[in-house]
N, C-alpha and C positions, 0 to 999 in steps of 0.2 A: 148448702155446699155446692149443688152444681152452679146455682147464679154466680158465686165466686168464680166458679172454673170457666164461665162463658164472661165475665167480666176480664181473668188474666186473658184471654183468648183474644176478646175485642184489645186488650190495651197492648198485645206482642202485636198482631195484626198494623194497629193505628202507627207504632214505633219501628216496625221494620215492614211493614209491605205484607208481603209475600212469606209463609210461613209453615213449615210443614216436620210432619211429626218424626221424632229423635232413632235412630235404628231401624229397628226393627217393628217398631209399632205400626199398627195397622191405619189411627187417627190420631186426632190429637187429643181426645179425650181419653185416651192411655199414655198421656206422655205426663201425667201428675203422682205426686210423692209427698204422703204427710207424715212429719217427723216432727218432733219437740214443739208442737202448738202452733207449724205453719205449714202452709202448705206451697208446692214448688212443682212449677211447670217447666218444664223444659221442649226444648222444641230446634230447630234449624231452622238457620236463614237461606237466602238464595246466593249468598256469598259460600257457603259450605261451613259456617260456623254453629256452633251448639251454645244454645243463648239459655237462663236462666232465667227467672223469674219467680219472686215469692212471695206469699203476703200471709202475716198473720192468719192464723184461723180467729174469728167472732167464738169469746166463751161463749 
């Protein structure tokens, strides 16, 4: 699981730049949420938008 969480991490980074964790979170490795067999990173951009990202979980 965390290689998933450092692979959405490389792939937000590669797609928008600059990227940094949602609220009140300390990093970005507290900005993940697993529900219904996927899992979802959320994070901000340097434009001030809150961007999404999910990918299946591996049974």
């Amino acid at each position: 699981m965390e290689q998933l969480k450092r692979s959405m991490i490389k792939q937000a980074r590669k797609r928008y730049k600059d990227i940094y964790p949602c609220g009140c979170k300390g990093s970005l490795s507290e900005c993940f949420t697993t529900y219904g067999g996927q899992l979802s990173f959320w994070f901000n951009t340097s434009d001030n938008s809150t961007r999404l990202i999910t990918w299946k979980v591996p049974a």
